[in-house]
C-alpha positions as CSV (number, residue, x, y, z in Angstrom):
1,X,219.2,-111.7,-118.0
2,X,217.1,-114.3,-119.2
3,X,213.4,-113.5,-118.9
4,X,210.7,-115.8,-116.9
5,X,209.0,-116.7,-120.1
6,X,212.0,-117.9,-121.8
7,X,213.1,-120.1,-119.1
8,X,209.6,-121.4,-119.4
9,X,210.2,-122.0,-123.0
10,X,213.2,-123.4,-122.8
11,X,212.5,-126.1,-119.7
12,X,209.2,-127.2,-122.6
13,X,211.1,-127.9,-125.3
14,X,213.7,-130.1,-123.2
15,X,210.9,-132.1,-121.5
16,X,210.2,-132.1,-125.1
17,X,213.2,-133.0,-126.2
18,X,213.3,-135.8,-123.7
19,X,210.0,-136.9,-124.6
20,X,209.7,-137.6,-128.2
21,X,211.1,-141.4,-128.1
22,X,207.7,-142.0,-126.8
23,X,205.2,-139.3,-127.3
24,X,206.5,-139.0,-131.4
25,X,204.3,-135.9,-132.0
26,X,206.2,-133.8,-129.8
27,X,208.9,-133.5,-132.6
28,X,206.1,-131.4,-134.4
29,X,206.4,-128.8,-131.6
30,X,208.0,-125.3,-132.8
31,X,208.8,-122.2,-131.6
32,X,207.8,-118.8,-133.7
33,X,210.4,-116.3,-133.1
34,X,208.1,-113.0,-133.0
35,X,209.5,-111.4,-130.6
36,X,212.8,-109.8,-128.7
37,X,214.4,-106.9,-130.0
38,X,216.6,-106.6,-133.4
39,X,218.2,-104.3,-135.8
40,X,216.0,-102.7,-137.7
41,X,217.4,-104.2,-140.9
42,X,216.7,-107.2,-139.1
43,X,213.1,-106.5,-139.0
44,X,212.5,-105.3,-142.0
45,X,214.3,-108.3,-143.4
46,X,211.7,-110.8,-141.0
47,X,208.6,-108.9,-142.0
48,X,209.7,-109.3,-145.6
49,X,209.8,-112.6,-145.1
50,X,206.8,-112.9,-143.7
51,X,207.0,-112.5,-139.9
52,X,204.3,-111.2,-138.1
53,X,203.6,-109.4,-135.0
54,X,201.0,-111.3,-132.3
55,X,201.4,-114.6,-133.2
56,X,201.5,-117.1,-129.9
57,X,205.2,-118.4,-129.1
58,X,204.7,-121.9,-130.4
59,X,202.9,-124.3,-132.0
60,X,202.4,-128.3,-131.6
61,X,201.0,-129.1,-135.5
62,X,199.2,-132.1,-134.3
63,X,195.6,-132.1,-134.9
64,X,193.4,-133.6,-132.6
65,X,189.7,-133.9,-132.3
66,X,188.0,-131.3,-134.4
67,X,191.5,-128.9,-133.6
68,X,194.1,-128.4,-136.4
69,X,196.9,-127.8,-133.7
70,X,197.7,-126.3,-131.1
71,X,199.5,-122.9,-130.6
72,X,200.4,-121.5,-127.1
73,X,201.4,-118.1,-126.0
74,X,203.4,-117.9,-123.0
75,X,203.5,-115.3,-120.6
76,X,204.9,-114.4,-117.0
77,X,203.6,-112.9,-114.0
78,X,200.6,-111.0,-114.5
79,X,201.5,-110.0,-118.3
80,X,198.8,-110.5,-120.5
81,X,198.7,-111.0,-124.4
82,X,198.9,-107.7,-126.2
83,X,196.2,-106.3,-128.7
84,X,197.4,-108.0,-131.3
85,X,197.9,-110.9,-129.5
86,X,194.7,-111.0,-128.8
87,X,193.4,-110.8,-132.1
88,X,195.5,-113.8,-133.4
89,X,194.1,-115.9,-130.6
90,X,191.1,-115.0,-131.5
91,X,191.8,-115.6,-134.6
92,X,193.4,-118.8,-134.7
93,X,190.3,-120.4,-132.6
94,X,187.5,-119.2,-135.2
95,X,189.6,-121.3,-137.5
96,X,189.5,-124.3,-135.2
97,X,193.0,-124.2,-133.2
98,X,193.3,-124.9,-129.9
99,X,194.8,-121.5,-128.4
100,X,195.9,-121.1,-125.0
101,X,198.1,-119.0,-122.8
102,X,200.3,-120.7,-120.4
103,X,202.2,-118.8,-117.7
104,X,204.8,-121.5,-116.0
105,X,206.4,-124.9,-117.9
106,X,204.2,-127.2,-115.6
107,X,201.3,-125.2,-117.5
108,X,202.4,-125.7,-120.6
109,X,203.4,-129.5,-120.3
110,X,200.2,-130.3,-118.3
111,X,198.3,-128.2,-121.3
112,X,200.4,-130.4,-124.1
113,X,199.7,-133.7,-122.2
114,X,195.9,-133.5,-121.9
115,X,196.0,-132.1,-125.8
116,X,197.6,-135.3,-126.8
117,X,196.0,-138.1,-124.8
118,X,192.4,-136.4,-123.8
119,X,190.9,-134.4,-126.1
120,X,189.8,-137.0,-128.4
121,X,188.1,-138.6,-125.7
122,X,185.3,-135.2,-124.7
């Protein structure tokens, strides 16, 4: 069964998708595979490589205003973001991200949307 948060994820990067031929810096949207469950060989391989725990679901790498990017964590229901999660939010803003947590697609499109064509403007 497909979780709420990945049908959420996956309805944003087809508007996304569908987007792109007129909003161009939407192909800079990525997703960070952190999470789900593996092998632990799998793991170990990913943290190897780098991959670490906490960091927010995806990231648009368009700067705008005095922001770097934009990173989003999204979550359903009444989850919130974990510890570490936390802390890499936290993080991420002290070094002048724009971080937030989004809990539906409309959210997260509406959030995207006044990123792009707003922010320069406050």
């Amino acid at each position: 069964m497909r979780s709420p948060e990945h049908i959420a994820q996956s309805q944003l990067f087809s508007w996304a998708s569908m987007q792109a031929c007129t909003r161009p810096e939407l192909k800079l949207m990525f997703a960070i595979p952190n999470g789900g469950q593996r092998h632990i060989a799998v793991a170990n391989k990913l943290r190897q490589e780098g991959v670490k725990a906490g960091i927010p679901d995806l990231m648009l790498a368009v700067g705008r205003g005095p922001y770097h990017g934009l990173f989003i964590e999204m979550k359903a229901g009444k989850n919130k973001p974990t510890a570490k999660q936390q802390e890499w939010i936290e993080s991420l803003r002290r070094q002048l991200y724009f971080v937030e947590v989004c809990r539906s697609f409309d959210e997260a499109r509406l959030l995207i949307e006044w990123y792009l064509d707003e922010i320069e403007n406050e």
